[in-house]
FIVONU-54701 format. One record per atom (N, C-alpha, C): residue number from 1; atom name; x, y, z. Coordinates in steps of 0.001 Angstrom, whole numbers. Atoms other than C-alpha are relative to their C-alpha. Layout:
FIVONU-54701
- n; atom; x; y; z
- NUM; CA; X; Y; Z
...
***
This chain:
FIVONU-54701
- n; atom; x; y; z
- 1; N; 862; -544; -1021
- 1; CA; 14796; -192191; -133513
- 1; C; -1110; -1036; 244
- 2; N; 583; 1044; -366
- 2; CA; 13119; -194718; -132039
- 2; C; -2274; 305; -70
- 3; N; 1802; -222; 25
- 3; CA; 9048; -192835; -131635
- 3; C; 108; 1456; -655
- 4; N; -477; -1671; 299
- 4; CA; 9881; -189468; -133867
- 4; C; -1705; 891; 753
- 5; N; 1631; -886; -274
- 5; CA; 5737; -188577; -132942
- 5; C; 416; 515; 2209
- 6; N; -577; -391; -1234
- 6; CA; 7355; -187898; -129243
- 6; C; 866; 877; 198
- 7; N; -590; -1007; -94
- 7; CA; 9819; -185578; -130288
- 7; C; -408; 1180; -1019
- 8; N; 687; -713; 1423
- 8; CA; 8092; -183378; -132908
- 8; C; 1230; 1047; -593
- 9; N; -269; -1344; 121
- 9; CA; 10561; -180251; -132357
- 9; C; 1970; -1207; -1136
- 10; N; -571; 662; 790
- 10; CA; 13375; -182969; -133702
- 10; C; 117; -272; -1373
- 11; N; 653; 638; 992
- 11; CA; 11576; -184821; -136531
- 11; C; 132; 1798; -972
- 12; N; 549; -779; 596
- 12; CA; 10355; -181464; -137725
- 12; C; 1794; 291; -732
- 13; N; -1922; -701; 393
- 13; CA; 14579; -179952; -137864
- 13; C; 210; -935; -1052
- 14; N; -1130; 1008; 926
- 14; CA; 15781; -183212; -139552
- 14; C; -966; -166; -1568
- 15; N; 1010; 137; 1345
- 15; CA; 12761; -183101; -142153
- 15; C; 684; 1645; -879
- 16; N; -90; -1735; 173
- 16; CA; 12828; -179191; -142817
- 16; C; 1805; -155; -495
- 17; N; -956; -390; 383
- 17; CA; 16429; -179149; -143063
- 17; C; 642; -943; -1263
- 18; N; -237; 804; 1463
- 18; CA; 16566; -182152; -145930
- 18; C; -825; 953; -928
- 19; N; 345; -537; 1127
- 19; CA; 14200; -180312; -147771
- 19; C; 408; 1578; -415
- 20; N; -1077; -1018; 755
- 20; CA; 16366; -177305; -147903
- 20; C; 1166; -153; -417
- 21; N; -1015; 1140; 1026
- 21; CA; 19440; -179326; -149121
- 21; C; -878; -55; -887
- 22; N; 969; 569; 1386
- 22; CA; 16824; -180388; -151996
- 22; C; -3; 1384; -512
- 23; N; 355; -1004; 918
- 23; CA; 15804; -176971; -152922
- 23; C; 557; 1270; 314
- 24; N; -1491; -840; 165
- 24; CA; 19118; -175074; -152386
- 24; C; 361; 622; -882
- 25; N; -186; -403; 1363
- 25; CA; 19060; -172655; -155199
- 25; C; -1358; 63; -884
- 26; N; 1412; -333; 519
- 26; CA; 15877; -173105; -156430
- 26; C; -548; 1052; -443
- 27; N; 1158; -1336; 35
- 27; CA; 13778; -170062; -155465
- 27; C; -1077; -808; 908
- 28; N; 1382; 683; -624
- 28; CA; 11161; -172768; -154128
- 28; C; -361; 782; 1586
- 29; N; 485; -628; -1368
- 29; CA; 9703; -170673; -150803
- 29; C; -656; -2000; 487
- 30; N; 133; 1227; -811
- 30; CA; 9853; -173613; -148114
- 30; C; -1300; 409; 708
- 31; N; 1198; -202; -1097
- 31; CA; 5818; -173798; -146378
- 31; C; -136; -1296; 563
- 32; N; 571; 1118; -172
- 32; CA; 5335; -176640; -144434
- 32; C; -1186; -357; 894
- 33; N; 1249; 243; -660
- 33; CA; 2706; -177944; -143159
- 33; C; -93; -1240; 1179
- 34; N; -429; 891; -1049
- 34; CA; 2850; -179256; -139572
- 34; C; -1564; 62; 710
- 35; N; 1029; 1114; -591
- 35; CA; 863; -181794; -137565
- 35; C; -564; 1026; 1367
- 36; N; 449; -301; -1187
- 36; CA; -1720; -180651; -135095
- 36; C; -1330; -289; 491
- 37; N; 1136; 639; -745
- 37; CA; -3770; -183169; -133988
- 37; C; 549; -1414; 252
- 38; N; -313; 1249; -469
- 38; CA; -3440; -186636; -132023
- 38; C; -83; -1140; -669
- 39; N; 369; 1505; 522
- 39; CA; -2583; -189685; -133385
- 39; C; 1168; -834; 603
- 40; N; -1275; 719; -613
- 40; CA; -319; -192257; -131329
- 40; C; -171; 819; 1355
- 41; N; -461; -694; -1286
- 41; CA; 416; -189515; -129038
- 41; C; -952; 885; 143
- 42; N; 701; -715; 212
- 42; CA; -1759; -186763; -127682
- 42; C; 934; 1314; -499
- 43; N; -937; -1357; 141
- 43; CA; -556; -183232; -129563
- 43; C; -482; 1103; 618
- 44; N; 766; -1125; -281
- 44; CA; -1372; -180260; -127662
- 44; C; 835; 1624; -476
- 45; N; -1418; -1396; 609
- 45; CA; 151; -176522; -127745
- 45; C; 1426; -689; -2
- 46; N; -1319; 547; 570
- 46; CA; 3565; -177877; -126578
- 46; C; 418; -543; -1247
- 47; N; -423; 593; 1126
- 47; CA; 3873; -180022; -129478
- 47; C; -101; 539; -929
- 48; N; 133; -714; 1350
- 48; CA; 2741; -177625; -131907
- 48; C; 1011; 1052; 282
- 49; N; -330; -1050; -358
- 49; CA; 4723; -174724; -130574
- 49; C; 1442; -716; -361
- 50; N; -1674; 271; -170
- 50; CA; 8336; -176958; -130323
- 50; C; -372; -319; -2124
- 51; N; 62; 28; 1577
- 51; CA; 7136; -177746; -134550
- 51; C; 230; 1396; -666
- 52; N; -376; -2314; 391
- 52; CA; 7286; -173570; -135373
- 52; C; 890; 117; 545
- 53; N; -1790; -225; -93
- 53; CA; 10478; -173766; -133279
- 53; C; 283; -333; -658
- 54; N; -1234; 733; 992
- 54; CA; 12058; -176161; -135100
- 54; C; 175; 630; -1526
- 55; N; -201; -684; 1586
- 55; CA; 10897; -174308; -138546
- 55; C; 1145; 1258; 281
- 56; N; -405; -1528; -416
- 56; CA; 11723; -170545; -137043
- 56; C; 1632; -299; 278
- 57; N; -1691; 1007; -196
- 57; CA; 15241; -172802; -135839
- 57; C; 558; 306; -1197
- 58; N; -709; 212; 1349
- 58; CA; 15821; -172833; -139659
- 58; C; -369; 1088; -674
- 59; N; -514; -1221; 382
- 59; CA; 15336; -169398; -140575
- 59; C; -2138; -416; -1125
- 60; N; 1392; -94; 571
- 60; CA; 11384; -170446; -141870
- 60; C; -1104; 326; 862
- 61; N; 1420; -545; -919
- 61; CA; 8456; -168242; -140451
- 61; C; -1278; 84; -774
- 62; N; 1284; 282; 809
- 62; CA; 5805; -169454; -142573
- 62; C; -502; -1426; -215
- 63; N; -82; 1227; -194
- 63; CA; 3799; -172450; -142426
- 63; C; -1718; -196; 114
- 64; N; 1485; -35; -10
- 64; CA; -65; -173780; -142301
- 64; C; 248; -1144; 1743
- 65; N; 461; 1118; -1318
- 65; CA; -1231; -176353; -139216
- 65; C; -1278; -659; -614
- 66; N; 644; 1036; 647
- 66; CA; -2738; -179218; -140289
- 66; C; -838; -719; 1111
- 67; N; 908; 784; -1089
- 67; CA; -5860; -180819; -138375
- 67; C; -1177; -911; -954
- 68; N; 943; 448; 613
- 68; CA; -8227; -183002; -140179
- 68; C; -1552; 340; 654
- 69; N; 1149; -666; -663
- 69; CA; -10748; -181976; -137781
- 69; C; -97; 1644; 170
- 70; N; 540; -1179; -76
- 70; CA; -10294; -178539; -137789
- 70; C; -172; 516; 1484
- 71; N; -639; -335; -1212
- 71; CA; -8761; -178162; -134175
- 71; C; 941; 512; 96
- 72; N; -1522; 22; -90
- 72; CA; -6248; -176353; -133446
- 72; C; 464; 551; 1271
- 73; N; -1014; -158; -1419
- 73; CA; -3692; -176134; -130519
- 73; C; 986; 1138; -22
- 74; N; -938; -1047; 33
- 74; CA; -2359; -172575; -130743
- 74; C; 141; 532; 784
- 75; N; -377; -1084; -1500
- 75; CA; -2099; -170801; -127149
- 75; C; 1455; -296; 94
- 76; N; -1307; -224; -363
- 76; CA; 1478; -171066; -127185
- 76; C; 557; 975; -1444
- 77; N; -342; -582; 1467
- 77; CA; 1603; -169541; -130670
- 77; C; 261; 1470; 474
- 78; N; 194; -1655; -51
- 78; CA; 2625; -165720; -131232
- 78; C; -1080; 231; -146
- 79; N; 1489; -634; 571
- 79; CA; -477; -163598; -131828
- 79; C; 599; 853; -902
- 80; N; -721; -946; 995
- 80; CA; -101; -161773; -135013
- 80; C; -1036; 1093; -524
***
């Protein structure tokens, strides 16, 4: 993948789904913690919203959003 920070909803599937191969049997509860703030590219809702697809894609509805600033880009998010 030539710029993965351009496809997020991608990157996120092909990550997420190695680390359930890895902990296949486990017990380990998969949380990950996805990107939501600009660097390279700008991230806004879209980009955060196709990252919770790609988890929810893989059967994971749990997850934090990561901002070093303490921004976050959720209007496309469910409301819960």
């Amino acid at each position: 993948m030539p710029d993965p920070a351009r496809d997020p909803f991608t990157i996120v599937t092909r990550s997420l789904e190695d680390f359930q191969k890895q902990t296949k049997g486990t017990g380990v509860e998969l949380v990950p913690w996805l990107q939501d703030y600009s660097i390279g590219i700008t991230y806004d809702d879209d980009e955060v919203k196709a990252q919770v697809d790609a988890a929810a894609g893989l059967g994971i509805d749990s997850y934090l959003l990561w901002s070093p600033r303490v921004r976050y880009n959720a209007g496309l998010l469910p409301k819960i």
